[in-house]
N, C-alpha and C positions, 0 to 999 in steps of 0.2 A: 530495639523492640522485637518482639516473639515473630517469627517470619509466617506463623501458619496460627488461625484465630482458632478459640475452643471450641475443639468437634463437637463438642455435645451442643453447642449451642446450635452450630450449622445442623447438625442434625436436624433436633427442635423444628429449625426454619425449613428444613429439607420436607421431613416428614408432611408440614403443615402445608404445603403446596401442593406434594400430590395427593394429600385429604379433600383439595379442592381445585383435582382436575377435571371432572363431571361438569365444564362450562356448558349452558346454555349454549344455541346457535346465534349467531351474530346478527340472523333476523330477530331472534324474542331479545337478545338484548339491547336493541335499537329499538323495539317496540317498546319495550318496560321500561326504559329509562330514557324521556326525551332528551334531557341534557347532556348525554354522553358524547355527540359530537363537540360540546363547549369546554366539556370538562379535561376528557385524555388531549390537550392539544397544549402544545409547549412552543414556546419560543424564547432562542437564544443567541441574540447577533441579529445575523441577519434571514436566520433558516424560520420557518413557521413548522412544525412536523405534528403532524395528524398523524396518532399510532389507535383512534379508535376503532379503526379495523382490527387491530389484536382481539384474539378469545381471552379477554381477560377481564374482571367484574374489579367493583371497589375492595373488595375481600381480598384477590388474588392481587392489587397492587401493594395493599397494605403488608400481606405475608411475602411479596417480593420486596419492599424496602427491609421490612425486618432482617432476610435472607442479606443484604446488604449490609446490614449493622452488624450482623454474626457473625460476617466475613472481614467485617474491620475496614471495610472499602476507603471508608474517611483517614483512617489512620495509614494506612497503607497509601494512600494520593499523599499523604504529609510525607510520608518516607520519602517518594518517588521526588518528589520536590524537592523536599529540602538537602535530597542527594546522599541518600543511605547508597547504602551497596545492596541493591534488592534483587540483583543478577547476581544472584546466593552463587551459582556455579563457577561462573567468572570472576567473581571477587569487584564487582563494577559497579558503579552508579550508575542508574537510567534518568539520561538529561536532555533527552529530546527538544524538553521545552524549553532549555536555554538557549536552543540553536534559533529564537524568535523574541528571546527579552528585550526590552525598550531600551533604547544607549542611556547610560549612564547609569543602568544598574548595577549591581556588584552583587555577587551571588559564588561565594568561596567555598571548595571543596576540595577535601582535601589539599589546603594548602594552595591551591589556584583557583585567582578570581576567573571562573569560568565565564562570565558576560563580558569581560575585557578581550580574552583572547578570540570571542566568537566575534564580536566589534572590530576587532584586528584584520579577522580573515575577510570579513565583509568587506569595510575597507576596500582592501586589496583586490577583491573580488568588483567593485563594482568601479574603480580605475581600469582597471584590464580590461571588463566589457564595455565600459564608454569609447576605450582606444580601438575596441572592433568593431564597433556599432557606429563610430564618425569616421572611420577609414584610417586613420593614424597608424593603427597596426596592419603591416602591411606585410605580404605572402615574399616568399625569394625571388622574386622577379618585380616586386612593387606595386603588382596587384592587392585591390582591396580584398577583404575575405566577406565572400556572399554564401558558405554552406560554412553549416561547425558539425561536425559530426563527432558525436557523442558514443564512445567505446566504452563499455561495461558490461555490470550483469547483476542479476537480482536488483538489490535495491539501487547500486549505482546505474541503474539501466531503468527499471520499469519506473521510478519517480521523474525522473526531467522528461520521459517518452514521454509517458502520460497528461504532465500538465503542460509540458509544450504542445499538447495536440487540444486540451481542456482552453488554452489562451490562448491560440493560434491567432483572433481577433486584434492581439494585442503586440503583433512581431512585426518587428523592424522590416520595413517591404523589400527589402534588400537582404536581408539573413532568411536563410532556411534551416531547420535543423534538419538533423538524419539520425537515426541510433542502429546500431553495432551490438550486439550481445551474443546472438545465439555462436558457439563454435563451429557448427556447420557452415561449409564457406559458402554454401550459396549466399546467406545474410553478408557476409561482406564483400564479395563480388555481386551483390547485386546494388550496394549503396556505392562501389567505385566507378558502377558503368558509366553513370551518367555524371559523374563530380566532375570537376575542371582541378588538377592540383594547383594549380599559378592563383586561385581563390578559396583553398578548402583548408581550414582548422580543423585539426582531432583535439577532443577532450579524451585524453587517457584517466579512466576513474578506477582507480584500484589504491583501496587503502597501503595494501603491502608491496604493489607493484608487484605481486608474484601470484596475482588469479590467473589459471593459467590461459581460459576461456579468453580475459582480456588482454592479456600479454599474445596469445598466438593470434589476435586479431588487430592487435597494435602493430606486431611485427609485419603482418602481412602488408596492414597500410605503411606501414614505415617504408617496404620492400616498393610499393606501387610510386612513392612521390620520391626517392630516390631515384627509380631508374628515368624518372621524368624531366626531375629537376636539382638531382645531383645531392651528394652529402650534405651540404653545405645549409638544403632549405628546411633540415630536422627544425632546427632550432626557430625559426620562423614561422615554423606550421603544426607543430606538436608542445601543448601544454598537460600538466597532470595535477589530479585531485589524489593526493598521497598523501603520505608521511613516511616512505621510503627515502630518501635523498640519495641515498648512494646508486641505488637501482636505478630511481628515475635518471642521474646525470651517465651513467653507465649508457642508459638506452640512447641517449644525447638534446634529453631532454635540460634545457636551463634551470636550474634549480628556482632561479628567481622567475620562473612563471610554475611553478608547484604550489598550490592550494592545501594546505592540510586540516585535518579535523581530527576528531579524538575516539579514542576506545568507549566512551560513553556515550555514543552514539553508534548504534544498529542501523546495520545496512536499510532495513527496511524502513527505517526513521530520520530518513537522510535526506531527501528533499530539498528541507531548506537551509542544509550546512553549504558547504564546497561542491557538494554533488551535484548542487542546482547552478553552477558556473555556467554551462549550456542553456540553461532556460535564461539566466539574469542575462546573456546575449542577446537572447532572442527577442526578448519582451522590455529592458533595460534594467537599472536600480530601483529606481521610482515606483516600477509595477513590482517587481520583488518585494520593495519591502512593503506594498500595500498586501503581498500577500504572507509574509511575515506577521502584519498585523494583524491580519483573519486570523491566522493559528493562535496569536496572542489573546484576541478577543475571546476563542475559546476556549483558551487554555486561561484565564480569570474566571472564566462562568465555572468549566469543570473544578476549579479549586474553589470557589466560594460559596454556591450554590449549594441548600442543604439538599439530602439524596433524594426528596420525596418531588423535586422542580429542578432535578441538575436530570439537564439533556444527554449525556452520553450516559451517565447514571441507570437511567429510566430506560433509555435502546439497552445497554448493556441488560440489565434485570430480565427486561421480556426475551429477551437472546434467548436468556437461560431457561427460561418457562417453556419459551417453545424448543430447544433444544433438550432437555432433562427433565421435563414433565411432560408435555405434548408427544414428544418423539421423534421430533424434524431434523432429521442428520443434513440438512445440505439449507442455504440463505441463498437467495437471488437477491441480486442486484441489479435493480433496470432502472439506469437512467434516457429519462426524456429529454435527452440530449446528446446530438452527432458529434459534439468535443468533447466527451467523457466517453469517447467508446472504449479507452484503455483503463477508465478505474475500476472495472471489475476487476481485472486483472492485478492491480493494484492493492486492491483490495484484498484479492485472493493472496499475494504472500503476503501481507501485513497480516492477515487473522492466522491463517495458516500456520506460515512460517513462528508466527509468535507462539498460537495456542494447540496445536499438532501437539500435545504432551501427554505421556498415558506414566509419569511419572512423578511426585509430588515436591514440595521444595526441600520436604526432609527425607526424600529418598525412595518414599513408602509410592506404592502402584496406587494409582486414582480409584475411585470409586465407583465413575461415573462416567458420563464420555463428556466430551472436551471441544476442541475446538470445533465448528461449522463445516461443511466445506461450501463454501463461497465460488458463487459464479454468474454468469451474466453479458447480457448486451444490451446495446441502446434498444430503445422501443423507436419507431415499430416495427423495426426489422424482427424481433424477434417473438411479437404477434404467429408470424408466418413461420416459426420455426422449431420451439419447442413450449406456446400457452398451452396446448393440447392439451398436455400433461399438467399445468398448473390448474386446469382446470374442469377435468377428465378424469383426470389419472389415479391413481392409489395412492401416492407417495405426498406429503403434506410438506409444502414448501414453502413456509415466509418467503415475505416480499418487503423489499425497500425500493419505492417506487420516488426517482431525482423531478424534479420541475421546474422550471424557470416561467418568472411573468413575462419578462421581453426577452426577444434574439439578438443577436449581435447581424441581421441579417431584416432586411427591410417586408419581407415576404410573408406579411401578419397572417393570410389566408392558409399558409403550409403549418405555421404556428398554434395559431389556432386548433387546427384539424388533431396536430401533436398532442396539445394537450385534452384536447377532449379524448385522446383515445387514452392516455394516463388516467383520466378520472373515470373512463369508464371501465376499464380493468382492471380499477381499485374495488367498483364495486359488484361488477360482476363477481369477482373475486369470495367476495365476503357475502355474498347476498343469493347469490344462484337463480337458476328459474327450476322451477316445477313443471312436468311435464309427463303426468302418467301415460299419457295414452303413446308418447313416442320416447320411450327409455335412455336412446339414443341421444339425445336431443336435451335430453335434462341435464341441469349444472344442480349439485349439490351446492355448493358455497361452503361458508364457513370455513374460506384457504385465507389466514389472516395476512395485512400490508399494513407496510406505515407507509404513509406520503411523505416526502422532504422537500419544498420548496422554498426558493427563493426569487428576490427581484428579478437577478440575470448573472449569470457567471462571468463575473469578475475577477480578477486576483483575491482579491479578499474574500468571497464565498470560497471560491477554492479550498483556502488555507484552512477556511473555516470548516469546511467538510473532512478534509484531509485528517486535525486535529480532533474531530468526533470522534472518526471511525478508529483514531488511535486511542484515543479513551476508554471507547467502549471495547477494545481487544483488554487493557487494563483492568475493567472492572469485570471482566469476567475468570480473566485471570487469577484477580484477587477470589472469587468463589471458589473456582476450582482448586489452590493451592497451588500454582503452578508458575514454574520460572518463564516468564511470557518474553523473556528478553536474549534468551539462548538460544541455539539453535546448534546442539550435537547432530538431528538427525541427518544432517546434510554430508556429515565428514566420509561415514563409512563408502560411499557410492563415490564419493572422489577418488580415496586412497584404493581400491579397487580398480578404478579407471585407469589411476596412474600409472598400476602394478602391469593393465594387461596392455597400455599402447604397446610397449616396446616389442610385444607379442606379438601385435600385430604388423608391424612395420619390418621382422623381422633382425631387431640391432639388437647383442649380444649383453647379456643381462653386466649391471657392476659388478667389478670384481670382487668374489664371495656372497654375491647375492644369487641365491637360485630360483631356480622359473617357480613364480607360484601352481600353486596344485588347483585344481578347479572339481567342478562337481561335472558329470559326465555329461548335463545337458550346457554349460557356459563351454569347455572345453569341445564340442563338437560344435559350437555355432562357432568359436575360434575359429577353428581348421577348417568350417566353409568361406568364411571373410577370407582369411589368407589364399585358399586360391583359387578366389576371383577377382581379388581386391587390383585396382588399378597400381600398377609401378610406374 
């Protein structure tokens, strides 16, 4: 199929939205149209999503579905499925959604049933966390394992953080997890202080075994439960999510506790592969693969559902309204809930990382701007921190406001109070007050929110959010024309990193390699680091 749909048509659709960006305010359009809170409201699974707070009338949905049919969205979700290579750069299928297909599907690409081999790893995976979760696997000295601590980074780090802190409800009272990523040692001298080695699992997660962020933090803990408990307890207390073998048995890791996954799966899409080895500990198989099923459930609606009532569809479309018509460079995300305080972040390189692109799939410079930037905290903490500006301020910042009916926490009266500050900063939000006579004091409105609730954050809501917000990075990508599944921009700042440690550490460049040259402001903060820098 054609990778990029006919410009003249997106034009067409481009054109015909900002013809009717002059929306009314969100009070005349709640006044003029009673049924607007019955009408914009979607449900899929188990989410309810109110997006009638959007500036946006029946005219501007209808010219945002078209803008979705110009763009081929539908045809382009068939590609993504039935396992084209739509990671034009890489030469790759994007298969996310296999890494949650129901057993006994069969789903062949290129020549491998990929729902057989992701059944395999599962398997494996959820034997291994039964034998750490009933004590059977047991540490060098024959202690049970009560901490796993999970070593990575980007996606093999912020997905198992995240949703082991989203399900914390659901963790074995006996396991705790920990996560390892940044290379700054404070992060992992601050997770060795308090571990016990005679009870602590590393999950080593590196596809290549050669990140070097997770390799110099694997080593360090390698270096800590050695001088404790000797050579001998690597193999005991060190497993990995790879598909290096040689490296991993090199480091002295068992091959046969190595978890691996595939090139068709992006870091930031990795969750529910081998990268969630740490969470299916925590929480066991059973709640894994209920939350397996979340992402499945939504990943049937996103494929089935035509584009005018498919839920990431419809979030994706007003994305773009209010990013490329409206003018809103930056999305919050505020979830109404203390176990999702890490999916913004979450979220941040999932959109990011994907749609960060000012280049098209055929090469050519975009037109337009692109991806979001994404950020956010739980409410209410952040009531008190930066509404000000949401509410005040100059800058126009959608809002995706999270909800739950019940807590996992018996304290109706704290819950309560939570969500009534959600719905009221829904519609402060969109509604404002008047107030001539103290200027101050007046809210404009008309700063649009969707609402997301559900019952109660479960495994399966989880999955089920997690798989939206990967949708909706998809369909917006398909508008822009843009490879949503690469990620060049990260390489350059690596291989510069790597050119100038030895700079700073002062060790003698390879032989016939010479010092690189730098610009007169990188080389003068050099030669202040070097001497100050600790020996």
């Amino acid at each position: 199929m054609d990778h990029l749909p006919d410009g003249r048509a997106l034009g067409d659709a481009w054109q015909r939205l900002h013809e009717l960006a002059d929306v009314p305010h969100l009070r005349v359009l709640f006044d003029d149209d009673p049924g607007r809170a019955q009408r914009y409201v979607l449900d899929a699974v188990d989410l309810h999503v109110d997006y009638s707070k959007q500036r946006i009338t029946d005219e501007v949905f209808d010219a945002l579905v078209a803008l979705g049919e110009a763009a081929d969205v539908a045809g382009r979700r068939e590609a993504m499925l039935s396992g084209e290579h739509i990671n034009v750069t890489e030469d790759r299928a994007v298969l996310h959604t296999a890494l949650r297909s129901a057993a006994g599907d069969s789903h062949v690409v290129d020549g491998d049933d990929v729902d057989h081999q992701v059944h395999v790893v599962l398997a494996r995976m959820a034997e291994f966390a039964e034998r750490v979760r009933s004590g059977e696997w047991e540490g060098g000295t024959g202690e049970r394992i009560r901490t796993v601590v999970n070593i990575g980074i980007g996606g093999s780090h912020l997905g198992p953080e995240m949703a082991a802190i989203a399900l914390d409800a659901y963790r074995h009272p006996e396991i705790r997890c920990r996560f390892v990523s940044n290379i700054d040692g404070a992060d992992v001298a601050g997770v060795l202080a308090d571990a016990d080695p005679e009870s602590t699992l590393f999950v080593v997660a590196s596809k290549t075994f050669g990140t070097i962020e997770t390799l110099t933090n694997a080593t360090t803990c390698r270096r800590w439960l050695v001088a404790a408990l000797g050579e001998d307890a690597v193999e005991s207390h060190f497993v990995a999510v790879s598909t290096n073998a040689e490296k991993v048995s090199a480091f002295g890791i068992d091959t046969d506790n190595m978890f691996g996954f595939w090139d068709w799966v992006g870091g930031r899409y990795s969750l529910d592969s081998a990268i969630g080895l740490s969470l299916m500990i925590a929480i066991g198989p059973d709640r894994f693969e209920e939350m397996l099923a979340g992402f499945r459930a939504m990943d049937e609606h996103f494929a089935t559902a035509p584009l005018d009532a498919n839920l990431p569809v419809v979030m994706g479309l007003v994305g773009l309204w209010n990013n490329n018509v409206l003018g809103a460079e930056t999305k919050a995300v505020l979830p109404y809930a203390q176990e999702l305080a890490r999916f913004p972040a979450y979220l941040q390189q999932l959109d990011m990382e994907s749609n960060g692109k000012s280049v098209r799939l055929d090469g050519t410079r975009v037109t337009t701007a692109t991806g979001p930037i994404v950020w956010g905290e739980p409410g209410t903490n952040g009531q008190h921190a930066f509404y000000q500006l949401l509410h005040q301020g100059t800058r126009l910042v959608p809002v995706d406001f999270i909800g739950f009916a019940t807590p996992h926490h018996d304290l109706v009266e704290h819950h309560d109070l939570l969500m009534a500050n959600l719905f009221a900063q829904a519609e402060a939000l969109a509604f404002g007050r008047d107030n001539d006579a103290a200027p101050h004091r007046r809210f404009e409105g008309d700063r649009p929110s969707t609402t997301i609730l559900a019952p109660q954050l479960t495994p399966s809501v989880l999955g089920q959010l997690v798989a939206l917000y990967e949708h909706i990075v998809f369909v917006q990508g398909c508008v822009w024309g843009i490879d949503s599944f690469d990620q060049w921009g990260v390489e350059l700042g690596k291989e510069l990193a790597n050119s100038i440690t030895p700079e700073l550490t002062g060790e003698p460049p390879d032989e016939g390699t010479a010092r690189p040259s730098h610009d007169s402001s990188t080389a003068a903060l050099i030669d202040w680091y070097r001497r100050r820098r600790r020996t």
